[in-house]
N, C-alpha and C positions, 0 to 999 in steps of 0.2 A: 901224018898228023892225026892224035885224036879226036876224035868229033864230039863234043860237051856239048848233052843238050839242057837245057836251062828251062823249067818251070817255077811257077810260085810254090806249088806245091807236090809233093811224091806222095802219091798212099800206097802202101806196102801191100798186097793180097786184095783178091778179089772175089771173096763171099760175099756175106750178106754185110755186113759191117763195112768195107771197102767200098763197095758200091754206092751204098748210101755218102759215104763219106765226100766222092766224088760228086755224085751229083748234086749234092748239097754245094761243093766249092763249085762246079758248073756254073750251077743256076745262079751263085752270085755273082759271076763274071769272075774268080779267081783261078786263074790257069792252073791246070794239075794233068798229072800221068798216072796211070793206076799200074803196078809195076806187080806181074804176077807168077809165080816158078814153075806154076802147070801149063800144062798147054790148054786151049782154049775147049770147052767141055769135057774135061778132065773127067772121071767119075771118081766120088769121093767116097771113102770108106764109113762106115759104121750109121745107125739112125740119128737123126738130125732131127731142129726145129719143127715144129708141127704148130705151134700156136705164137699167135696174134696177138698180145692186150689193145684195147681199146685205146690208151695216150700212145701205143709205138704207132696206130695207125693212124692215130692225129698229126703227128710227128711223120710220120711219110708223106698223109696229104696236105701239112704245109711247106715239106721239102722239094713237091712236086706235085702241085694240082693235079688230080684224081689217079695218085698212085694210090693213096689210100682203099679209096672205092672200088680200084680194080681191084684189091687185093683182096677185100671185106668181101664182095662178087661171086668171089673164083672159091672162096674159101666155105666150111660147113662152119654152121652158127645151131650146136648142138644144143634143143630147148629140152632136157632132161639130165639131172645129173643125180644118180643113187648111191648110198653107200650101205656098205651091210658089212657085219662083222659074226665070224662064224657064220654062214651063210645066213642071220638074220636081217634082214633090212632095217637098218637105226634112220635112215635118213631119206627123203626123197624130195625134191622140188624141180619143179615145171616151171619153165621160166615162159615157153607158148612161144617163140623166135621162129622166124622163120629166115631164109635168105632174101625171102620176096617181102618184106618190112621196109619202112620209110626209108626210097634212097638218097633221101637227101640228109640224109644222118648217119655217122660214124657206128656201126654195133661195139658191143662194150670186147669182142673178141672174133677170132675167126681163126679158125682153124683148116690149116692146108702145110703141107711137106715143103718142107725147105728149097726141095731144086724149083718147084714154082715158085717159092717166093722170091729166089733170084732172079727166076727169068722173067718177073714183072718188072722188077727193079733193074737187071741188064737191061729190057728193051727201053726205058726208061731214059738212063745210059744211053743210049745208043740214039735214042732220038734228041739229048743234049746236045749230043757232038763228044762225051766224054770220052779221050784219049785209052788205050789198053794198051800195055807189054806185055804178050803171053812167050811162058815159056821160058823168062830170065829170073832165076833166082839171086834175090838181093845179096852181096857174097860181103861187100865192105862199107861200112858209113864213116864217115870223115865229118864230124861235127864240130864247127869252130865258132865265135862268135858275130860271124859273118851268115852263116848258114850252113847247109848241109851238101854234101856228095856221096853219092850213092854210088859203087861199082859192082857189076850183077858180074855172072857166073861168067860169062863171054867177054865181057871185057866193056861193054856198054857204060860210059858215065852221063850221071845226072845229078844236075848242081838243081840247088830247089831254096827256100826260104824254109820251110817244114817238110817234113814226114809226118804222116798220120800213121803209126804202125797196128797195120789190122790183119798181121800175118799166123793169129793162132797161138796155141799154146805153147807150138816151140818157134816166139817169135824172133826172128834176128835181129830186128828192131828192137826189141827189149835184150837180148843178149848186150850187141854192139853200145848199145846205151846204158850201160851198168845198174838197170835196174834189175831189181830182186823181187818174187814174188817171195810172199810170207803168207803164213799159213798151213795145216793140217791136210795129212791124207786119209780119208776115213775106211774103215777096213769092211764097211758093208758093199757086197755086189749085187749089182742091179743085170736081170740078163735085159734087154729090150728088142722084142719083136715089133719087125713093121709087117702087115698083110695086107694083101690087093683085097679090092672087096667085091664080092659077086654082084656083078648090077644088076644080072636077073634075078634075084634073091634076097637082097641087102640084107642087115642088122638094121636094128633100130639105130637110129645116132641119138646115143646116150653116154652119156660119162658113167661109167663105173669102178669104182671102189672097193675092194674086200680087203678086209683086214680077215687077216691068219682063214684064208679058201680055206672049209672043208676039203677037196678036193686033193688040194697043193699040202699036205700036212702042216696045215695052219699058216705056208709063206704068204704075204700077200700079192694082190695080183692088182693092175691097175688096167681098165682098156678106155683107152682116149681115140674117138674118131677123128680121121681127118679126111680130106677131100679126097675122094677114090679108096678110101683103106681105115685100117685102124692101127691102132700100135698097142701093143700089149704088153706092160712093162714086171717084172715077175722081180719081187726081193729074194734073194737068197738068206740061208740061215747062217749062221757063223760056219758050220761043219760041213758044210755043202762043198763041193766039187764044182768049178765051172766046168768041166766039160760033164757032167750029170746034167746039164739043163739049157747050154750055151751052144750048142754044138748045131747045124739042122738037124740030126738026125734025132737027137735028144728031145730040141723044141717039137718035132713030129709028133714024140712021145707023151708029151704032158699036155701040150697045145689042144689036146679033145677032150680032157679033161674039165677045161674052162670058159672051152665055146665048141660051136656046130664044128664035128671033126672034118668038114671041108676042106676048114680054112688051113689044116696042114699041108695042103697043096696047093697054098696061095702063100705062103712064105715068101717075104721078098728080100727080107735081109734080118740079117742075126748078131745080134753087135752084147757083150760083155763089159759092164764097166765097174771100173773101182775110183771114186769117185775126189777130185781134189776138194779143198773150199781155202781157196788162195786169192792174194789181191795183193797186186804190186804195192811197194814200198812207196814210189811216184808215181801219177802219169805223166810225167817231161823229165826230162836230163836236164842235166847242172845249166846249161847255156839256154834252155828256155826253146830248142829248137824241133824237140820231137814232142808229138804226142801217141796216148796209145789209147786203143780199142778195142772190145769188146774180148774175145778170148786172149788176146795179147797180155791184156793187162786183168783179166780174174777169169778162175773157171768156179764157177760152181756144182754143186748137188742140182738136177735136175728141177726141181719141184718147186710149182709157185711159176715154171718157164722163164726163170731170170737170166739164164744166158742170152739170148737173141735180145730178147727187149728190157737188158739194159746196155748191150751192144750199140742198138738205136739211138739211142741218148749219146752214147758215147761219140757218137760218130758228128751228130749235130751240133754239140757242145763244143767240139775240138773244132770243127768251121768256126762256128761262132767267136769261139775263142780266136783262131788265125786272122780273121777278118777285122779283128778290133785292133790284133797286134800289128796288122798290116798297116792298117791308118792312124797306129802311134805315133806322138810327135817327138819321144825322147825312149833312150831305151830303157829306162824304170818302166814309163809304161807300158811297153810293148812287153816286159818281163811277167808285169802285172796283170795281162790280157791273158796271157798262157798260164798264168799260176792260178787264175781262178775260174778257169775250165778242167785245167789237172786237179783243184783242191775240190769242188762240184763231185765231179765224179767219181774221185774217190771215198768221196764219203757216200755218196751212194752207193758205190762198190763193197764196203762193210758192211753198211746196211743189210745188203742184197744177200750176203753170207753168213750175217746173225740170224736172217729171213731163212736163208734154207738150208742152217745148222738147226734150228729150232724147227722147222722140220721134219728133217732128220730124228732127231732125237725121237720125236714125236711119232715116228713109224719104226725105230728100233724094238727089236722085240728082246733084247736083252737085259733094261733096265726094269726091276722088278717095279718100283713106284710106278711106269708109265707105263705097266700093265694092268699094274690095278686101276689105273685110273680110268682106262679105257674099256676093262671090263664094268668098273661101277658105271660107268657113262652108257655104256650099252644094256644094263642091267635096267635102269630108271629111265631110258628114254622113251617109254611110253609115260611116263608120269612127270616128265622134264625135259619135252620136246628140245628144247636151246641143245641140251647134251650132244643131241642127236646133231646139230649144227656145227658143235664142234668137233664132234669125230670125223665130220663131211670135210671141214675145210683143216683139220690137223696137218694132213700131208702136204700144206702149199705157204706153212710161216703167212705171218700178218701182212696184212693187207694194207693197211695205209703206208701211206710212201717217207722216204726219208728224209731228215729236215735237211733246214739249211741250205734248200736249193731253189735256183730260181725257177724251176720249169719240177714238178711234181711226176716225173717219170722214172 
């Protein structure tokens, strides 16, 4: 005889998206299982997450008193950020931050690597009591108007009320559930280096900026620190070759070119991307029984760091969302609980790709207008400081958040 085991809730994957997801139904007393295809410290391919906004870590520390602060803590809070074009400097501001700042207050960011960011939020987890299946990948969903059944690789079933699917870009949960991503693949490649950082030696921790290096023949270079390391993200041109500049032995190559040639011997990983700006069709199926999360349901262009934190959102919106439909008294409402957590966040999710299409554009070196534009902006910004402001924040789309929502994240 099969053995069904029965939660309120299945979350699908166990990243940073997944985690949250759970300990947010945790901590409200709604039963769940985090259902995961790797085994338990898997190591995961390619550079990941590195930053923080300020509302994801509000949005942590009310999903879990002082996860926020552990993270704000652990993470660098970079008080310098320059940008320079053609190696001149158009922009510079000191913000003066330190880590050791009021801690009884949120910073507006913090930057640190992804595997730590999970393993604050794993321990997190783990100190809830939140449930783990390592190792089963989710193989079949059975969605009916009753709820859902999940049957993993081995033969393991689990009946639930929801899914939260936070399995990634090739998620099952968005397959099995006939939703669609829609949306562009854009043809520019990004190589992105992460390096260890010498701590008898350091860098400064500074944001830095170059539109079209001297150095790189005019590619741009971007180096964002994070806690132990930096990441140094290198545009390619249209005629480039990834393995010219993608390769380790390549990054060796050009790597001394743009900082202290050390650091070619602190390479820690070398990842190549070509980059989608997609966003599900829905976040729920036709019955109102899945929801979806963060790369499940949109990948973006790097820039601006819109993937992890608006994962975040995602993750807390879909509890929110399941907890209202839990304690619906008819099923219109309970439909209406989950349609207006899927309708939420996908409008942020458009947002979030207008955000880092615009951009995009913005750091394209092939559109003749958005060269001159940034050459005239760099030409006058000694006589039209702002210029200079906007060549600094070009690479990261607007900054105010998307309407229409009720939490501004």
């Amino acid at each position: 005889m099969i053995n069904v085991k029965k939660r309120n809730v299945i979350v699908v994957g166990a990243g940073p998206v997944g985690l949250i997801s759970a300990l947010a139904l945790q901590n409200k007393g709604i039963s769940c299982v985090v259902i995961e295809s790797e085994e338990k410290d898997y190591p995961r391919a390619g550079s990941r997450a590195i930053y923080i906004h300020g509302a994801s870590l509000k949005l942590l520390e009310e999903t879990s008193k002082g996860l926020g602060f552990e993270l704000a803590k652990d993470g660098v809070i970079w008080p310098i950020k320059r940008t320079l074009f053609r190696g001149k400097e158009v922009y510079v501001r000191n913000y003066g931050v330190t880590n050791t700042q009021d801690s009884t207050k949120l910073p507006h960011f913090a930057s640190l690597h992804q595997h730590k960011i999970e393993k604050h939020i794993y321990n997190a987890c783990s100190e809830a009591g939140v449930e783990f299946v390592w190792g089963e990948p989710a193989k079949d969903i059975d969605i009916t108007d009753e709820g859902v059944k999940l049957t993993t690789a081995s033969g393991e079933i689990w009946e639930a009320d929801y899914i939260i699917g936070c399995d990634g870009a090739r998620s099952v949960v968005r397959e099995q559930s006939g939703i669609q991503f829609e949306g562009p693949r854009t043809n520019d490649t990004f190589i992105v280096v992460d390096i260890e950082e010498d701590e008898n030696d350091p860098m400064p921790i500074e944001r830095i900026f170059h539109y079209q290096h001297p150095a790189m023949g005019s590619r741009n270079v971007m180096f964002v620190p994070f806690k132990g390391g930096m990441r140094v993200d290198l545009q390619l041109l249209a005629e480039d070759k990834v393995e010219d500049y993608g390769t380790e032995e390549s990054v060796k190559e050009w790597l001394p070119k743009v900082m202290n040639p050390k650091y070619a011997e602190r390479v820690t990983w070398v990842s190549s991307y070509r980059f989608h700006q997609v966003v599900v069709d829905s976040f729920t199926d036709e019955k109102r029984r899945i929801l979806l999360a963060g790369e499940a349901a949109h990948l973006f262009a790097p820039f601006g760091a819109r993937g992890l934190n608006s994962g975040i959102p995602d993750a807390v919106i879909a509890v929110r969302g399941i907890e209202q439909a839990i304690n619906a008294t008819s099923e219109e409402e309970r439909c209406q609980a989950i349609d207006a957590a899927a309708n939420e966040r996908r409008i942020a999710a458009l947002w979030n790709r207008d955000g880092s299409t615009t951009a995009l554009h913005h750091l394209q070196g092939d559109s003749l207008e958005m060269n001159m534009k940034r050459e005239l902006a760099a030409s006058l910004v000694s006589i039209v400081p702002t210029l200079g402001r906007w060549l600094d924040e070009g690479p990261y789309g607007p900054k105010f958040g998307p309407p229409e929502l009720t939490t501004k994240y």
